[in-house]
N, C-alpha and C positions, 0 to 999 in steps of 0.2 A: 102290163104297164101302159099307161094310157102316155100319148102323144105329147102332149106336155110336162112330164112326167120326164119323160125322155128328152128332151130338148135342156129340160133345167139339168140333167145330169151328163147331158155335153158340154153346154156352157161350164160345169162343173170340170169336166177333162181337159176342154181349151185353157182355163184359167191356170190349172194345176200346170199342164205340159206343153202351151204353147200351141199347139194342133192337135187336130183329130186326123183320120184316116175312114176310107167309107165301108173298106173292106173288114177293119178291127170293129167299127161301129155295128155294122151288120153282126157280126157276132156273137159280138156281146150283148147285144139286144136283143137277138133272133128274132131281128125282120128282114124284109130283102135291104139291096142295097139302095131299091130305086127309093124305096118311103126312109133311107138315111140321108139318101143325097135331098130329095123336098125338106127335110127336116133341117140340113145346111142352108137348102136358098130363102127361108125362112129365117132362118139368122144373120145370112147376108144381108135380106132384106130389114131387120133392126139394126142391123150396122155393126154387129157381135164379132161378124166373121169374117173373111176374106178365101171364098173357094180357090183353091186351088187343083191340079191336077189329080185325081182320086184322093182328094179331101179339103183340107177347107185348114185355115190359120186363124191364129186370136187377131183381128182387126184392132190397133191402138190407134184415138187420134189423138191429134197435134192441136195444141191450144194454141191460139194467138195472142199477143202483147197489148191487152188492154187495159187501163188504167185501175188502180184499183177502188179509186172512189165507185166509176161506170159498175164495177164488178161485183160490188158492195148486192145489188139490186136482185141480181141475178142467183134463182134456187135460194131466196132469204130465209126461208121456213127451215132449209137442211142447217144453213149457216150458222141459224140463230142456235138449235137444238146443240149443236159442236160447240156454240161459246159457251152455251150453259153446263154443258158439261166438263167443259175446259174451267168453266170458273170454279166448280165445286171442286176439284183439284189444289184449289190454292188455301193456305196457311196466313194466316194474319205475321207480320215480320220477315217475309220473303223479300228474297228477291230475283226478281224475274225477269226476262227477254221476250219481246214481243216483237216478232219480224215483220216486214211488209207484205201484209194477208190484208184480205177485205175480210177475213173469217174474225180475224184481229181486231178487228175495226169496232166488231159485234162484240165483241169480247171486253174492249177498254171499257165500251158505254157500259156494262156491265159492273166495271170495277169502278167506274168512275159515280155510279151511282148506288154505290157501296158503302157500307162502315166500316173495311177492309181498310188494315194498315201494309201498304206494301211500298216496295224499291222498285219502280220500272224502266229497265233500259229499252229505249227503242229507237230504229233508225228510219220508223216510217214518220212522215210530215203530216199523214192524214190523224195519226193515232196523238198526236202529241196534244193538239188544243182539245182534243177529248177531255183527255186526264188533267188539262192546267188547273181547273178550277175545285179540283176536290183538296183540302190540305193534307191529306191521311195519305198522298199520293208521291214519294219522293220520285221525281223524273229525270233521268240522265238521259241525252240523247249524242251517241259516238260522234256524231257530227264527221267531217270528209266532204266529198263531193257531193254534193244533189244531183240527182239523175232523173229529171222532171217527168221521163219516161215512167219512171218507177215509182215514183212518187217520195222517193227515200232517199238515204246515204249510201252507198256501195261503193265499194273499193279501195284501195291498198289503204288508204289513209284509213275509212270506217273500218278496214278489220285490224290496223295496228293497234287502234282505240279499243276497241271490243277484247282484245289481246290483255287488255290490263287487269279487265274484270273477271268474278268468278259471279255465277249466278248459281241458284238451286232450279227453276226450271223455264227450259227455253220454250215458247211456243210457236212451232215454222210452220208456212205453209210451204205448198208446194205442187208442180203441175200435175207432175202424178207418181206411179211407182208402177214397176216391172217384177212383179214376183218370181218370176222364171230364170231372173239374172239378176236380182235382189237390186236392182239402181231405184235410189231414188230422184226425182229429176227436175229442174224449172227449165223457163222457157231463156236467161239470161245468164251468160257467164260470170260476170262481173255479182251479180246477186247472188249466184250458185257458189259462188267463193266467200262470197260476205257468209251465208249461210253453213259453209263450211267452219268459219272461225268460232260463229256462235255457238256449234256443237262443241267444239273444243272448249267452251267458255262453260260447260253448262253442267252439272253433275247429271242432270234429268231431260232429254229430250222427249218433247212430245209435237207428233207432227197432228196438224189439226188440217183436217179435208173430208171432202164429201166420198160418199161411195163410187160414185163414178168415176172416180182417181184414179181407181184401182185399173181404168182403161184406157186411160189418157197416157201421152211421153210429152218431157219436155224436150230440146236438145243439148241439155248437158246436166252432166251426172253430178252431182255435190256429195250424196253421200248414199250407202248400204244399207239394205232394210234394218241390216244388224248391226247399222249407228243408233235406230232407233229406239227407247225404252218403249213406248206409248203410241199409239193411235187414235186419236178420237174422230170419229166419224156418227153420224147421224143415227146411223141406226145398224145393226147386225146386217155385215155382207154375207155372201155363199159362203157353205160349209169347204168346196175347195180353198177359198180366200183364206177361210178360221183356219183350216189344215196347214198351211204356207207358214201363217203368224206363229202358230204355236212352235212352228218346227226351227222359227227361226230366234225362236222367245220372246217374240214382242207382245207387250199386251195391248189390249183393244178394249176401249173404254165406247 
């Protein structure tokens, strides 16, 4: 087995099980331990891993609170592919949720320059004057607090409103997901609870994010891999990642 070879089939055991060990590593590779342990400072060194004392942990990082217009810019090629695919998901006579995502963002311009007849609730402010000018476009916004930070509606008020409606599919983002403890997570409580009502509102959840999610934490949990129907992401993760989805049944678009 060549060297890289091996590396993609750690990254694969960190994903699945949270850590490796350099002693199991060595084993099951039949090489020594010292070209296990270089194959770990290699991964620390991409930022994958976190050594620890004969071996090494999945390193998750921590997103920061910035706006989602700024966020809009950032990895736009992956974002745009997730709206496109989010958009062929959709029925003409729907009606749908679209939360405060810059993936979202990608996604109204999509609709909104569409022949697409749909119902869209949404409580982001960025996504609303998108869709004003299409008529094909009926727009409910839960209205609540503004939270400038956020750029949207969140809390008690926005999820008593959201509380009325039933939708057929919701579209969340989110900071990232934890396969090994199935949380899924953002970076704001008040959001993370709006995002909880919506699930509840929704016959079809589909969380839209990039691959890299899948290594990112927010700090607080809104909801279970296995609230989720749907995944869309950019393009095919690891085969450990595929392995977790299916075990958990979500599908992956």
């Amino acid at each position: 087995m060549f060297a890289k070879e091996r590396l993609d089939k750690i990254v694969q055991i960190l994903t699945r099980e949270g850590k490796v060990v350099v002693k199991k590593l060595s084993e099951k590779f039949e090489v020594s331990e010292d070209a296990i342990r270089k194959d770990l400072k290699i991964l620390e060194n991409e930022g994958i891993l976190e050594r620890t004392y004969g071996g090494g942990i999945l390193k998750k990082k921590f997103p920061q609170l910035i706006k989602v217009n700024e966020r809009k810019k950032y990895n736009y090629a992956a974002k745009n592919k997730i709206a496109e695919k989010a958009f062929s998901t959709l029925e003409s006579g729907e009606t749908i949720f679209l939360d405060i995502s810059s993936t979202n963002m990608i996604l109204a311009e999509k609709i909104a320059n569409s022949n697409i007849k749909l119902t869209v609730i949404t409580n982001s402010i960025d996504i609303l004057p998108i869709l004003c000018n299409n008529k094909d476009i009926s727009i409910i916004c839960p209205g609540g607090i503004l939270y400038q930070e956020m750029e949207g509606f969140v809390g008690s008020a926005t999820i008593e409103s959201i509380s009325k409606y039933t939708v057929q599919k919701s579209f969340i983002g989110s900071c990232g997901i934890d396969l090994a403890n199935k949380s899924v997570t953002t970076i704001s409580v008040e959001d993370g609870n709006t995002k909880k009502a919506i699930i509840r509102s929704s016959k079809e959840v589909l969380l839209v994010m990039e691959n890299r999610k899948f290594f990112y934490d927010g700090i607080y949990r809104f909801a279970d891999v296995t609230d989720i129907d749907t995944i869309i992401t950019e393009e095919k993760p690891s085969e450990a990642i595929l392995e977790s989805l299916k075990k958990y049944r979500v599908k992956l678009l």
